[in-house]
C-alpha positions as CSV (number, residue, x, y, z in Angstrom):
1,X,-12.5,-60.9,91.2
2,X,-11.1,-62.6,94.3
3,X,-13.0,-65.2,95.7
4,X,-12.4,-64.1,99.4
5,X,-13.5,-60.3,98.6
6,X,-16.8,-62.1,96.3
7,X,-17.9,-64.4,100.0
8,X,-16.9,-60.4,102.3
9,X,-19.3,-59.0,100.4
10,X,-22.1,-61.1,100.0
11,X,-22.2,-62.0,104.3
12,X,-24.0,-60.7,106.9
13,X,-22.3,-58.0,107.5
14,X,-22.6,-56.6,103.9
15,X,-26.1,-57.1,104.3
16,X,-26.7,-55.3,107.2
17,X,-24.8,-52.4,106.1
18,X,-27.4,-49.7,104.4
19,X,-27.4,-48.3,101.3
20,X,-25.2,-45.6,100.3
21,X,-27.3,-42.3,101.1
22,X,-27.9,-39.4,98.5
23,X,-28.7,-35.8,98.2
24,X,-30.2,-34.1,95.7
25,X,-30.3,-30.0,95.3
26,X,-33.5,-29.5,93.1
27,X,-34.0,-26.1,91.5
28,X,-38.1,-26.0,91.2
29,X,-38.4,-23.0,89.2
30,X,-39.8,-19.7,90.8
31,X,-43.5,-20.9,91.2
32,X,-45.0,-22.9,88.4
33,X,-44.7,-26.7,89.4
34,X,-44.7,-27.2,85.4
35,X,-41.3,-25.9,85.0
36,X,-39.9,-28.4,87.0
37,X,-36.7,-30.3,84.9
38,X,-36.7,-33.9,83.5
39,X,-33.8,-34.5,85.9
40,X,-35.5,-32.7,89.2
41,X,-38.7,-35.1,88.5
42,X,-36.7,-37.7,87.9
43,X,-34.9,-37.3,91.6
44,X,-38.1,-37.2,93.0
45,X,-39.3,-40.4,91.8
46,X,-36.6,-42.3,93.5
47,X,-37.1,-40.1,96.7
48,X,-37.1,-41.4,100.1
49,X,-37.6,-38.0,101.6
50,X,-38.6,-34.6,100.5
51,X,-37.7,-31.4,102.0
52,X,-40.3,-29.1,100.5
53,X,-39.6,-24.9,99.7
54,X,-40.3,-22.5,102.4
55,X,-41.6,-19.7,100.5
56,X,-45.6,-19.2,100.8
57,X,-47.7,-18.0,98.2
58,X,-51.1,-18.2,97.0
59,X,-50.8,-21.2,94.5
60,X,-48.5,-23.1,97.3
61,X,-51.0,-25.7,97.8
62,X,-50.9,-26.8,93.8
63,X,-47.2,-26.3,94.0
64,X,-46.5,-28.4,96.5
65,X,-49.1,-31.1,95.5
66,X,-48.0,-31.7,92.1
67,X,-44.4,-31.7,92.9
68,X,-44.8,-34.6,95.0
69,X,-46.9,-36.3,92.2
70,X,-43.6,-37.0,90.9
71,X,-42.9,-39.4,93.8
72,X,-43.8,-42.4,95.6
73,X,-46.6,-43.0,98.1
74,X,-44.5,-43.6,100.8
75,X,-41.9,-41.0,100.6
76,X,-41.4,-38.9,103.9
77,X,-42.4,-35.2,103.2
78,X,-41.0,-32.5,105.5
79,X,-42.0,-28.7,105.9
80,X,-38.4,-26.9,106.5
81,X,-39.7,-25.7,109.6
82,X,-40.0,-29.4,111.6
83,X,-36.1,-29.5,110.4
84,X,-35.9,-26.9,113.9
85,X,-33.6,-24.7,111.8
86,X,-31.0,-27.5,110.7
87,X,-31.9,-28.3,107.2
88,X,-28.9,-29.2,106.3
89,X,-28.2,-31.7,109.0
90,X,-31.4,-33.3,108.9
91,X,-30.9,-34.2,105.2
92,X,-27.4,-35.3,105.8
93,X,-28.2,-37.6,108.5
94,X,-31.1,-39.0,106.4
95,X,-28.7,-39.5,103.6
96,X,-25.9,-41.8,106.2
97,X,-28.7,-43.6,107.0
98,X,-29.0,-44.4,103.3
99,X,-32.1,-42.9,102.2
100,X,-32.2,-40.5,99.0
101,X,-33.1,-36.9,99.9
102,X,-34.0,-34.3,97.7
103,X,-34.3,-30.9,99.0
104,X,-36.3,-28.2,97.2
105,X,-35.5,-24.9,96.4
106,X,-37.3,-22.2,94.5
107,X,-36.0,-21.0,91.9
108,X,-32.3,-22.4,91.1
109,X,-30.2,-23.7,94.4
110,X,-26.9,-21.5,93.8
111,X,-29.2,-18.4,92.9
112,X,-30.5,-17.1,95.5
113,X,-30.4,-19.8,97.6
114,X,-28.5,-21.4,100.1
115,X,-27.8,-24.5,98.1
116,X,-24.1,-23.9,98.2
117,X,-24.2,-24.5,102.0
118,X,-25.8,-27.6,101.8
119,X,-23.6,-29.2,99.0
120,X,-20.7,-28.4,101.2
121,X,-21.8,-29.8,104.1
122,X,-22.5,-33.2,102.1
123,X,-19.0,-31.9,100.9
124,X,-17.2,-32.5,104.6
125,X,-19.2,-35.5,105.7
126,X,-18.6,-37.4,102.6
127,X,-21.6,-38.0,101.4
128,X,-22.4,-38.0,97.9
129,X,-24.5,-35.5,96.1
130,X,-26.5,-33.6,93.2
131,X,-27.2,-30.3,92.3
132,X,-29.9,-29.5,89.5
133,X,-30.3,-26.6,88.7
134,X,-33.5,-25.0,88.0
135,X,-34.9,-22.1,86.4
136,X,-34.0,-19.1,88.1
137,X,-36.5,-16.3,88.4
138,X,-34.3,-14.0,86.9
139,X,-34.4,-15.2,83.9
140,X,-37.9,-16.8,83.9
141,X,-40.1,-14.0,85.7
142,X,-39.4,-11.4,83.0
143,X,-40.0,-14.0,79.9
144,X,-43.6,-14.8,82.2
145,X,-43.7,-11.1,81.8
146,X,-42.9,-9.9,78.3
147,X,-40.0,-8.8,79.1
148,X,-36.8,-9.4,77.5
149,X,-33.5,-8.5,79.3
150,X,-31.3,-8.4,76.2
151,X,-32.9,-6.7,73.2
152,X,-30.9,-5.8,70.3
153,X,-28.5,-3.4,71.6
154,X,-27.8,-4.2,74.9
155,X,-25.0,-6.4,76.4
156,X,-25.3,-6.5,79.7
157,X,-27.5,-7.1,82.5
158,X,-27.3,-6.3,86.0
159,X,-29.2,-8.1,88.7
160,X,-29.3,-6.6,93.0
161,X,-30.6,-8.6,95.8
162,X,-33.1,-6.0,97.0
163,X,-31.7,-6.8,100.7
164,X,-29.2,-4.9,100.0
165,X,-29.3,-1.6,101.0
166,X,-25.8,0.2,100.4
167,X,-25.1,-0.1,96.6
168,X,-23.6,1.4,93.9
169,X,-26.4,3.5,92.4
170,X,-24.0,5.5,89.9
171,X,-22.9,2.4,88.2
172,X,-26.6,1.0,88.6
173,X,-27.6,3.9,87.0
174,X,-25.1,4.3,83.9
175,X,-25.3,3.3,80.5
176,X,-28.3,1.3,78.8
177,X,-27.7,-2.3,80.7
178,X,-31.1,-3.7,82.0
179,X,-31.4,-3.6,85.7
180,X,-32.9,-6.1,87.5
181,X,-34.0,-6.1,91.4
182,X,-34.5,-9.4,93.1
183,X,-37.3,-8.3,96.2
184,X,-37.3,-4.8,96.4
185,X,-40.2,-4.7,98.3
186,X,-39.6,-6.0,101.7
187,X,-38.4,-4.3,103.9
188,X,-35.7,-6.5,106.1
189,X,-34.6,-10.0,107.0
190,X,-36.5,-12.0,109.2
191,X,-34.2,-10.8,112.4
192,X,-34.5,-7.2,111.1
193,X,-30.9,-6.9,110.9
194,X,-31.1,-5.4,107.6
195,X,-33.6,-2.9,105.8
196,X,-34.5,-4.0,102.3
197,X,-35.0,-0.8,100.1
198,X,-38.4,-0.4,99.6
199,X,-39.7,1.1,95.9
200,X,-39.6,4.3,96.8
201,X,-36.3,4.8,98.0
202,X,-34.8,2.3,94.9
203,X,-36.6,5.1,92.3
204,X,-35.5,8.4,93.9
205,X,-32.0,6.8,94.2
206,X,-31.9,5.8,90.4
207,X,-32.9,9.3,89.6
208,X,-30.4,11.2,91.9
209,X,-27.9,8.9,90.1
210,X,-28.5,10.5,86.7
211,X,-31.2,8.3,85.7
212,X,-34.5,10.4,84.1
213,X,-38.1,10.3,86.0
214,X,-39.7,9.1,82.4
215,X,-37.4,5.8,82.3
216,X,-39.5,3.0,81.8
217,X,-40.0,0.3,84.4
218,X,-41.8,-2.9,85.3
219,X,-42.8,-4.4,88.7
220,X,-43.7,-8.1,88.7
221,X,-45.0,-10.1,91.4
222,X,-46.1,-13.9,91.9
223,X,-43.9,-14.6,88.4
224,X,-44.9,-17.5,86.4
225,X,-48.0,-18.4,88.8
226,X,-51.9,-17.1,87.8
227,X,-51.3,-15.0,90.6
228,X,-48.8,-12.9,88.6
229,X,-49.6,-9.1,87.8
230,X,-47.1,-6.6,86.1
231,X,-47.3,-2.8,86.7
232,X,-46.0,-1.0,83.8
233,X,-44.7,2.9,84.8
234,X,-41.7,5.0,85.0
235,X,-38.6,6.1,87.7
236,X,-41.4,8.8,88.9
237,X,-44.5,7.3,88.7
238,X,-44.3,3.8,90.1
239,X,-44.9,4.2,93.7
240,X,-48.3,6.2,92.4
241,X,-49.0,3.4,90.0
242,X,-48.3,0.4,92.4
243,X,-51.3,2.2,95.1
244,X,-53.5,2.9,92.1
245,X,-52.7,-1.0,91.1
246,X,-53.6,-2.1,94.7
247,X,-56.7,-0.1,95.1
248,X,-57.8,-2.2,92.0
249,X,-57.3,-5.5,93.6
250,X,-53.3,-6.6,91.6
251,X,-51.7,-6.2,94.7
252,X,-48.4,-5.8,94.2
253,X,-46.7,-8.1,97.0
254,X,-43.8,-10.1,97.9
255,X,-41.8,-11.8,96.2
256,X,-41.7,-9.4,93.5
257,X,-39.3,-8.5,91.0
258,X,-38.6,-4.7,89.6
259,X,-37.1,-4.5,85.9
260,X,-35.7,-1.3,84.1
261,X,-34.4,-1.4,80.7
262,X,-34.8,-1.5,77.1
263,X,-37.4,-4.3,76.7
264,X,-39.8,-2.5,79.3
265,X,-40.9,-0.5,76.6
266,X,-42.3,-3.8,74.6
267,X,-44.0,-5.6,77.3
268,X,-47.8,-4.9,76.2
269,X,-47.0,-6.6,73.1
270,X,-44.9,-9.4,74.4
271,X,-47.4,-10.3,77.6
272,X,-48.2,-13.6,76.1
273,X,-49.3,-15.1,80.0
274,X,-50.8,-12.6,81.3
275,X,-52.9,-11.7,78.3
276,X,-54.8,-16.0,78.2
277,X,-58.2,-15.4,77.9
278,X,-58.9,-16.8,81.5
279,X,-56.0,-15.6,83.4
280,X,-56.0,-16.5,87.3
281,X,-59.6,-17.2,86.8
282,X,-61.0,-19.6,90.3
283,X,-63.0,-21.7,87.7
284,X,-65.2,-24.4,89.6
285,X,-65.4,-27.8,88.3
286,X,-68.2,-29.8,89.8
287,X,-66.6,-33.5,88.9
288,X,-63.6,-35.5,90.3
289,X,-60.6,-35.5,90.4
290,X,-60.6,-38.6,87.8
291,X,-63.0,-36.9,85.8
292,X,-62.0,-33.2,85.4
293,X,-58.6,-34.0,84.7
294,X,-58.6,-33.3,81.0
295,X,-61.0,-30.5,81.4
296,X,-58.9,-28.9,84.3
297,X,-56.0,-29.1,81.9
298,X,-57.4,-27.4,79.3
299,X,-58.8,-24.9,81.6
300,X,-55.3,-24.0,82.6
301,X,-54.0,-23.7,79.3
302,X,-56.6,-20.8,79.0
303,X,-54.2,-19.5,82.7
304,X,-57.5,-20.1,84.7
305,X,-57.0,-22.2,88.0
306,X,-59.2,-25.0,88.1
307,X,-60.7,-26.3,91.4
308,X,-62.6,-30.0,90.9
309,X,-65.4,-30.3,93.6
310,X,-67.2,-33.6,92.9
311,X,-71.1,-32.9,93.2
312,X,-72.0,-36.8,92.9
313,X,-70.6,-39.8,94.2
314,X,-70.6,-43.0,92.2
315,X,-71.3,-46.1,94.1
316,X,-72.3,-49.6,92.6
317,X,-75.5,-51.2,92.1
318,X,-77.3,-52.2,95.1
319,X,-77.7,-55.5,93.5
320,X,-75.0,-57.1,91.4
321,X,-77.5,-59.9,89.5
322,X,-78.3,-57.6,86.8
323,X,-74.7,-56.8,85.9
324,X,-74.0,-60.3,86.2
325,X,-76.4,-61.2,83.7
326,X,-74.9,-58.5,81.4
327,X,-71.5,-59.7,81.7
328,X,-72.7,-62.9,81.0
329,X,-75.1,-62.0,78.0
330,X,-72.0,-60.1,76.1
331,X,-70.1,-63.2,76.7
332,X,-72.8,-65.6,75.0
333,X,-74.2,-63.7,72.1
334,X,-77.3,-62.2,73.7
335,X,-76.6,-59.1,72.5
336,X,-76.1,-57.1,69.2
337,X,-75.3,-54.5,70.6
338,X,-73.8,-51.8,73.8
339,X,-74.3,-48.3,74.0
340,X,-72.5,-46.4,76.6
341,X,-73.5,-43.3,77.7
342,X,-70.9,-42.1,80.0
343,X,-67.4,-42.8,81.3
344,X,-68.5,-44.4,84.6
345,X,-70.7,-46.8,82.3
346,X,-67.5,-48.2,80.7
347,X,-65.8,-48.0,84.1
348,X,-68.6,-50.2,85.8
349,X,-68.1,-53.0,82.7
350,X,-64.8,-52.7,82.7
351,X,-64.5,-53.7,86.8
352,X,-66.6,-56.6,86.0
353,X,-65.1,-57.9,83.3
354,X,-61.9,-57.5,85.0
355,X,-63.0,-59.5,87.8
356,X,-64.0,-62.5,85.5
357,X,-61.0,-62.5,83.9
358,X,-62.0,-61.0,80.9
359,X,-60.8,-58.2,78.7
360,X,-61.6,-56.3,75.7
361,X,-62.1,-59.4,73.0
362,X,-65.1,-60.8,74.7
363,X,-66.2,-57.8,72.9
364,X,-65.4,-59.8,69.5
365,X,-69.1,-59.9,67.5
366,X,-71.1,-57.2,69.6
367,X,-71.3,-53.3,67.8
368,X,-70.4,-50.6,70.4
369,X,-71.9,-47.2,70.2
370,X,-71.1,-44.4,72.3
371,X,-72.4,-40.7,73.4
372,X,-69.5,-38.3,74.3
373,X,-66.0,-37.6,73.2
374,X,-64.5,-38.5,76.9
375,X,-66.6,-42.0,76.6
376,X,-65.7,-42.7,73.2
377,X,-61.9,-41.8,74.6
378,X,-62.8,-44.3,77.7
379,X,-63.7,-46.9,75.3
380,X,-60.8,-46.8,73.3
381,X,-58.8,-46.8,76.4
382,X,-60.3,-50.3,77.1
383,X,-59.1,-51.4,73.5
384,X,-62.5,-50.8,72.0
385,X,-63.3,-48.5,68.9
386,X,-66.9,-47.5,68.8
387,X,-69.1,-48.2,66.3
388,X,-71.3,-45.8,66.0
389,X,-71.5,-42.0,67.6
390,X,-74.0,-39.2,67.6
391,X,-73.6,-35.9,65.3
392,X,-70.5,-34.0,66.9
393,X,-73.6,-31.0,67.6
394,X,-75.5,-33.5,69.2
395,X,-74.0,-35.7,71.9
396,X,-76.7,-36.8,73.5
397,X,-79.1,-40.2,73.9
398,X,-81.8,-38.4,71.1
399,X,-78.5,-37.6,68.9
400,X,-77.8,-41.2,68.9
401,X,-81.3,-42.6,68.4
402,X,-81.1,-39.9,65.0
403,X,-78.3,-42.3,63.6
404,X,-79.2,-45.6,65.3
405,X,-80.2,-48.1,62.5
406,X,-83.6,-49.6,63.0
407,X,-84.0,-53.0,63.5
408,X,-84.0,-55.5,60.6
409,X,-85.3,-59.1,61.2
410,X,-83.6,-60.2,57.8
411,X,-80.8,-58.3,58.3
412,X,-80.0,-58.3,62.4
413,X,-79.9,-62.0,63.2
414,X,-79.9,-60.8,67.5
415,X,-82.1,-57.6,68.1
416,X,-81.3,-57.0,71.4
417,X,-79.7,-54.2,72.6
418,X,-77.7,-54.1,76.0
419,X,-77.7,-50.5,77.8
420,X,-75.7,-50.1,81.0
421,X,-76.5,-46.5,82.6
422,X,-76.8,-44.9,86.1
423,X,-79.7,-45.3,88.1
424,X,-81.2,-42.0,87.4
425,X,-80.7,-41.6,84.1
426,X,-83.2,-40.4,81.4
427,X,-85.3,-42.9,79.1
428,X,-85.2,-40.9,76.2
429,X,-82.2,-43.6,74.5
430,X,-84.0,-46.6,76.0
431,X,-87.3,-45.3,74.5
432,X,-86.3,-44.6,70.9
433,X,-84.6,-47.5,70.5
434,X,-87.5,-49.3,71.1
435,X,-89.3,-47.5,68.5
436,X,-87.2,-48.3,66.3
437,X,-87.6,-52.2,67.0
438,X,-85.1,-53.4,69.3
439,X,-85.6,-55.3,72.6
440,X,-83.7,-53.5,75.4
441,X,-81.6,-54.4,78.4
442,X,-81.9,-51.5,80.4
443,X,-78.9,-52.5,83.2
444,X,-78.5,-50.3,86.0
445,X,-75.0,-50.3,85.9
446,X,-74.1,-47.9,88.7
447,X,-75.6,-45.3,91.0
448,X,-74.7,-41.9,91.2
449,X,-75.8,-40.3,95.4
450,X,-75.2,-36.7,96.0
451,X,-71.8,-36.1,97.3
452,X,-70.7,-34.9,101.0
453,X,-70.7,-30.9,101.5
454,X,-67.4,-29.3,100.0
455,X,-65.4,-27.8,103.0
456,X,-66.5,-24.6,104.1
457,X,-64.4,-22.1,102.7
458,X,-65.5,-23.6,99.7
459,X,-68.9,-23.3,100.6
460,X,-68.3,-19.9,101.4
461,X,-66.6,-18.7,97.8
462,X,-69.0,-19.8,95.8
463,X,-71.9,-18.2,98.0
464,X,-69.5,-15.4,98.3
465,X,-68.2,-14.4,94.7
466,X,-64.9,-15.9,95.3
467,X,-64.9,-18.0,92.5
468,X,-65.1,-16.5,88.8
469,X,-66.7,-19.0,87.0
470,X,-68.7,-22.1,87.2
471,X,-68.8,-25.1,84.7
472,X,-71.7,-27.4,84.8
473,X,-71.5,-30.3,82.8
474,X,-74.9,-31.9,83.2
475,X,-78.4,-31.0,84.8
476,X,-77.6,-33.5,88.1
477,X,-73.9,-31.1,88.6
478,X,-76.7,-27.9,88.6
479,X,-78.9,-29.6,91.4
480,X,-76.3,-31.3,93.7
481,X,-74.0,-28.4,93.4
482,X,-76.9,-26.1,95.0
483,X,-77.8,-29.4,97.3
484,X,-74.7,-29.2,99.1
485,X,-73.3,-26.1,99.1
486,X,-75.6,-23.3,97.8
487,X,-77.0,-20.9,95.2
488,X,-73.4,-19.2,93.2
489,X,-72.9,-15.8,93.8
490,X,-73.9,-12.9,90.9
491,X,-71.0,-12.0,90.2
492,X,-70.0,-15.6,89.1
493,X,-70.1,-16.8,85.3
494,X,-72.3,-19.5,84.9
495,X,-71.5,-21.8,82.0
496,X,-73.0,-25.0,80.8
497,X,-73.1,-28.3,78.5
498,X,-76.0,-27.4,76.9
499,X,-80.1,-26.3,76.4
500,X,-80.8,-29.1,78.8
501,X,-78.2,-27.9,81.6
502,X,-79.1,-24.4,80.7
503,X,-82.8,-25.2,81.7
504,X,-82.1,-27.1,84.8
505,X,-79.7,-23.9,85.9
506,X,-83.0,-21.2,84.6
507,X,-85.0,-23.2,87.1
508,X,-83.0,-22.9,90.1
509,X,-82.5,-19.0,89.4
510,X,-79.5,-19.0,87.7
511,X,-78.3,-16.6,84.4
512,X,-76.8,-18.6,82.4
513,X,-73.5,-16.4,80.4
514,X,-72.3,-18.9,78.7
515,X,-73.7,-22.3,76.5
516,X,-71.3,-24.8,74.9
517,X,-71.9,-24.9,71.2
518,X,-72.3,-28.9,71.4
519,X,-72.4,-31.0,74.4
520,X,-69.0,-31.7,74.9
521,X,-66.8,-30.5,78.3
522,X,-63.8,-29.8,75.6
523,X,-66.2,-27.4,73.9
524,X,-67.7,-25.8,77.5
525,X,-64.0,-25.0,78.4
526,X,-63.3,-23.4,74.8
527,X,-67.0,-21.2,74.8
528,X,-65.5,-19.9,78.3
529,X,-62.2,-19.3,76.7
530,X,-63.7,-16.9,74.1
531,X,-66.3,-15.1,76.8
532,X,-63.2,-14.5,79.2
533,X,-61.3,-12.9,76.0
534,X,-64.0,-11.2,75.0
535,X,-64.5,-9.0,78.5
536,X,-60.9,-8.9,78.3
537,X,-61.0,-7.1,74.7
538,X,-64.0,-4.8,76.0
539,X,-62.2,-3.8,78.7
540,X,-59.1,-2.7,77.1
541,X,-60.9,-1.5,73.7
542,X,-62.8,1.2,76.4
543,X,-60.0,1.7,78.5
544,X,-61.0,0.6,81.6
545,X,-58.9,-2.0,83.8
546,X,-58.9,-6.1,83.2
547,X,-60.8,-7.1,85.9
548,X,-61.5,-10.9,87.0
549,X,-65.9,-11.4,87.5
550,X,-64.9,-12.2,91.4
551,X,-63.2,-8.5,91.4
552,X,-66.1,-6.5,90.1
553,X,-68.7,-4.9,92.7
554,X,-70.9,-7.4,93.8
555,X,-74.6,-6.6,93.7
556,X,-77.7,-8.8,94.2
557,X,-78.3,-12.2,93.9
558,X,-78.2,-13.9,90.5
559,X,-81.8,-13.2,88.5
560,X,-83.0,-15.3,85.7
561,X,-83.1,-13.4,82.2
């Protein structure tokens, strides 16, 4: 290296110079955030600003949000409409200022997009840039469907912007190749410049072209979101059939997708994501965000949407002495052992410990038991393995006093027991351990105050019917839930932990249609799983149309049984 270039390029001047700037082109997929690429997330980590999609939707909230979980708290996010029409520019200028950009597109950028544009306008002012693609709904929309554009037997595939509205129906019509048609349903551009052809018009031209009115078809809309719906008809019926779907609540609305070909004729067998037990379900969870998060998960694996609505807020001890003492017992031998009976529990010992200085080896000596899968995961999260647990079918402070050994002077040189717990939480544990001999240190370890009011569209759903199911995961989630924002509607399923939660719910006027086989949230989510799929198979197995709980008439207010 020469010296003189080495002493250039480390001076002032070098360091006052920025960065060299970047653009990224990131195909998002056509609507599920989960089909996002490795190397799309991977842009949006090192992301100084984000240029998010334009197209709304129902879902465009969770799009959005969990797209940008990918990236830093302090990257810029922009709406395309503060860019005042100049896209483009705005993310070029970002970029010769040295900042990373990614801009977002639904979809795939050079499919239907206007991605080319941008990459050659980084192109002409030299600045350097990526396109990844993503998956295009042409591809992904029918597989979200059932649908598969190239059965055995046919080679080719032709796909129409629906904008168009001069084309070549002859050749569209011909042969056996699978047609598909990007938007069919709106009528023209945003400047009106160009009428889009409507479904009516695209069928009677297919026919006049040779195709017959029996043809098979498919309509898709909201692909690969819990919003999605598929009309299955023919060349002659699907006008009839998308009002009849409509009156029924699946409207069929933009952006949409229309599909003729061979592998229509299969799609009632192959409609793996639309068939989930809970599809587009509006399933309440009354926890937090931190909390429901494996719940929510598994919730969506079932295709419902999950919404987490905290019903409690946890808040520390009003006075820390008693905690203190705790700490300080586990770290001297006071105690034999801990029993946890929630995740907050081993939160609120995990903070303290952490404050001292201490980790999971000050453990080393003391037996840990725990009630609940999500605590015992909690614990072992910490770098603790529990001890002792309650029957699977019983996950509960009595299930644990069932298998809790009694004390044993001879045996148990330290009979003390050290319980950390919520400020409102039952004395059945705290009791039976004491019958069976052991001195307890009944901590009040945190407290637990009703949460603020949801917002009031929230408010408003669940008093409403707007939400198709309810999961309550302990007696406190039934009476805070009520508290703040009111009774739920009739129409709403109502499923809970367990006897005790079902009694707490009976009490407060609410029919419970689903109980968990064993108290565990993993369990509550499956027993909804299998009530959704089994409406599901009555509907279908008498004919009648899948309807969601929030879609069916609404009568009277919910009545005890």
């Amino acid at each position: 290296m020469n010296p003189q270039s080495e002493t250039q390029e480390s001076g002032p001047a070098a360091q006052a110079a920025p960065a060299a700037g970047h653009v990224g082109l990131v195909g998002a997929g056509p609507g599920a955030p989960e089909l996002l690429t490795l190397r799309g997330a991977a842009l949006l980590e090192r992301a100084d600003v984000v240029v998010l999609v334009r197209e709304p939707g129902p879902e465009l909230a969770r799009y959005r949000r969990e797209l940008l979980a990918h990236c830093r708290d302090d990257v810029q996010v922009v709406e395309p409409a503060e860019c005042g029409g100049e896209i483009d520019a705005f993310a070029i200028g970002h970029a010769r200022e040295g900042r990373r950009v990614v801009r977002l597109y639904s979809g795939d950028p050079l499919f239907g997009c206007r991605g080319a544009d941008l990459a050659a306008a980084c192109l002409r002012a030299g600045v350097e840039f990526e396109i990844v693609p993503g998956l295009s709904s042409v591809t992904a929309v029918p597989a979200f469907a059932g649908i598969p554009l190239m059965p055995k037997g046919t080679g080719e595939v032709r796909v129409v912007d629906g904008h168009q509205p001069d084309l070549d129906w002859g050749r569209l019509a011909d042969g056996d190749a699978t047609l598909v048609v990007l938007f069919p349903d709106i009528d023209a551009d945003d400047d009106g410049a160009r009428p889009g052809l409507g479904y009516d018009r695209l069928c009677k031209s297919l026919i006049a072209a040779g195709r017959p009115g029996t043809t098979p078809v498919a309509v898709t809309r909201m692909g690969s979101t819990t919003d999605q719906s598929t009309v299955l008809s023919s060349l002659s019926r699907l006008t009839a059939d998308l009002k009849a779907a409509d009156a029924k609540g699946n409207n069929i609305v933009a952006p949409a997708m229309f599909v003729m070909g061979p592998g229509v004729g299969g799609q009632k067998d192959l409609s793996w994501f639309e068939g989930r037990p809970l599809f587009g379900w509006r399933v309440l969870v009354p926890r937090t965000k931190e909390q429901a998060a494996h719940l929510s998960e598994q919730l969506r694996g079932y295709g419902a949407v999950p919404e987490e609505v905290p019903t409690i807020s946890v808040e520390p001890p009003r006075t820390p002495q008693q905690m203190e003492r705790a700490v300080r017992g586990l770290v001297t031998g006071r105690y034999q052992w801990v029993a946890f009976t929630s995740v907050n529990a081993v939160k609120a010992i995990r903070e303290r410990f952490e404050e001292y200085g201490l980790d999971a080896r000050a453990f080393a000596g003391v037996k840990v038991a725990a009630v609940g899968e999500q605590t015992a995961a909690s614990l072992r999260e910490f770098g603790i393995q529990p001890d002792l647990l309650p029957p699977a079918d019983r996950q509960s402070g009595t299930g644990l006093v069932e298998v809790w050994p009694p004390y044993d002077a001879e045996l148990d040189p330290i009979e003390r027991v050290l319980l950390p717990r919520a400020d409102i939480a039952t004395e059945a544990l705290a009791a039976g351990l004491a019958d069976l001999g052991w001195e307890v240190d009944d901590v009040t370890a945190y407290r637990t105050v009703r949460a603020a009011p949801p917002p009031a569209p929230i408010r408003e759903a669940i008093k409403g019917g707007g939400f198709d199911a309810v999961l309550f995961t302990s007696s406190s989630t039934v009476r805070n839930l009520v508290g703040i924002a009111g009774k739920p509607h009739n129409t709403t399923v109502i499923a809970v932990i367990g006897p005790e939660t079902a009694k707490t719910a009976a009490e407060f006027g609410l029919r419970v249609d689903v109980v968990a086989p064993k108290t565990s949230v993993s369990a509550l989510a499956e027993a909804l799983s299998e009530y959704g799929a089994a409406q599901r198979a009555e509907a279908v197995a008498a004919g009648k149309p899948v309807l969601k709980p929030s879609q069916k008439r609404r009568g009277r207010r919910r009545k005890t049984v």
